[in-house]
C-alpha positions in Angstrom: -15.5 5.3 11.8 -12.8 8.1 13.0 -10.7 8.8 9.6 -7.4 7.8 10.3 -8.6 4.5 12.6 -8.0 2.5 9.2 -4.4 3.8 9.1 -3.3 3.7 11.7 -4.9 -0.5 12.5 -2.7 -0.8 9.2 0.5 0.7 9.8 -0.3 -1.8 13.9 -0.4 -5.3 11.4 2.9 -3.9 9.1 4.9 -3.2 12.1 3.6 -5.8 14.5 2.5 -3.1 17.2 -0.1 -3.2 19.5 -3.0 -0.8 20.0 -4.6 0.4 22.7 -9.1 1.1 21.3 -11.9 1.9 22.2 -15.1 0.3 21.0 -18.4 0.7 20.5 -19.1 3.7 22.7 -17.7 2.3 25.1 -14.8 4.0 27.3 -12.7 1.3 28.6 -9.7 0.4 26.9 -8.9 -2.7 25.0 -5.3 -4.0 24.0 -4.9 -6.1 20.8 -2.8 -7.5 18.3 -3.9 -6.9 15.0 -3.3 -9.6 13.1 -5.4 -8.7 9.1 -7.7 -6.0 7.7 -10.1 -7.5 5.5 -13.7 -6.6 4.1 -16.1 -9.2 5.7 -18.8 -10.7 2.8 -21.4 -8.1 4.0 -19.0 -5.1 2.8 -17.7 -4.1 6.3 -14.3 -3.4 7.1 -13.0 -6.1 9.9 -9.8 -6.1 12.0 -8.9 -9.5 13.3 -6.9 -9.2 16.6 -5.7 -11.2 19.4 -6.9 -9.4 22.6 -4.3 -9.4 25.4 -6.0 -7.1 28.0 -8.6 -5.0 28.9 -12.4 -4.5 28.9 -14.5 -7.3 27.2 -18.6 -7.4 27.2 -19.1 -10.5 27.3 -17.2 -10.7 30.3 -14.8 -13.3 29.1 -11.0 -12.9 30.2 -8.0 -12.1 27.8 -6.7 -13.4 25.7 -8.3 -14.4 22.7 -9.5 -14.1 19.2 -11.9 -11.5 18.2 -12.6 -9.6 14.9 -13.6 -5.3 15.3 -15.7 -3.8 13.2 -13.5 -0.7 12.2 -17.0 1.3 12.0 -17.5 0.3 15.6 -13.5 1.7 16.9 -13.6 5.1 18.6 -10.6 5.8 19.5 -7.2 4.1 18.1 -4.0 4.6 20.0 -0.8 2.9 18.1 1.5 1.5 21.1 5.1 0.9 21.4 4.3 -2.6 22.5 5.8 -5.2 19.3 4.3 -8.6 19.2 5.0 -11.7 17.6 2.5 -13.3 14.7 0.0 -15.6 16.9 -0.2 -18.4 14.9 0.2 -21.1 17.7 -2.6 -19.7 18.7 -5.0 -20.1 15.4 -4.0 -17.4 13.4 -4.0 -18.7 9.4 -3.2 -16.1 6.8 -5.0 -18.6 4.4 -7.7 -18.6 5.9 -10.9 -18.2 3.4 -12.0 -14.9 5.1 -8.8 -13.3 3.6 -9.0 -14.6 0.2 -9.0 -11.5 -2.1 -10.4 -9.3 0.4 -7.6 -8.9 3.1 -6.6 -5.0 2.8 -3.1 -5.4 5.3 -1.9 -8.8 7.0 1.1 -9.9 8.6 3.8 -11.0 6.5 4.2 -14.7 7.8 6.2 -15.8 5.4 9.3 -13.9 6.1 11.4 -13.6 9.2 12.4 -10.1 10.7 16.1 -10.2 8.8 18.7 -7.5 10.3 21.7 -7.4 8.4 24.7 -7.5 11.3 26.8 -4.8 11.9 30.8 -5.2 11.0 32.9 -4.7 13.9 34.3 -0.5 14.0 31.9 0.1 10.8 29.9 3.7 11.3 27.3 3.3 8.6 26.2 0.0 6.1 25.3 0.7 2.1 27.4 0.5 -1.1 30.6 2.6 -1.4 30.2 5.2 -3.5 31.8 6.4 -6.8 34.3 9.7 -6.5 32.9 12.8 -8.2 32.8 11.7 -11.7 32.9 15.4 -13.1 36.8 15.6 -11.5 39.6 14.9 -13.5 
């Protein structure tokens, strides 16, 4: 595994951002959604991801489901591409898999909260004190 593959796969599921990998020697590109990080029960480090485009071995058109071995990714490009969490189509954050070994996963239980803007306001954040050395 390339060193910062892990990093950058985890920084993909916190921001909801697709990336473009390579895998398995391969050089075609594959597009995913990465969904968790978790250590699979034989020790390897597994990134589940929702594959949107791209190459796929067996042939089989995107999308779909598939886990990556991270030891298997050669290349890991983050994208600009957001997504939205993919669990009308079978994603379950407690799922047994994850259970005490996940190591990043989409936060499903909150919604993406923006706190709106008031009308003419320049910048948001508590007002703060005067100098409290001046007299």
């Amino acid at each position: 595994m390339i060193p910062n593959v892990l990093q950058v796969l985890s920084a993909a599921v916190k921001e909801k951002r697709c990336v473009a990998i390579r895998y398995h020697g391969q050089s075609n590109i594959r597009v995913i959604e990465p969904h968790a990080i978790y250590t699979a029960e034989n020790g390897e480090i597994v990134v589940d991801g929702y594959q949107t485009r791209g190459y796929s071995s067996s042939g089989r058109l995107p999308p779909f489901w598939r886990p990556f071995r991270l030891k298997k990714i050669n290349a890991v490009s983050l994208l600009r591409e957001s997504f939205q969490t993919r669990t009308g189509e079978g994603f379950d954050p407690s799922h047994e898999r994850y259970r005490n070994r996940f190591l990043a996963m989409i936060d499903t239980r909150r919604a993406p909260f923006v706190l709106p803007l008031a009308a003419g306001a320049e910048e948001m954040g508590p007002h703060l004190p005067g100098n409290p050395h001046r007299r």
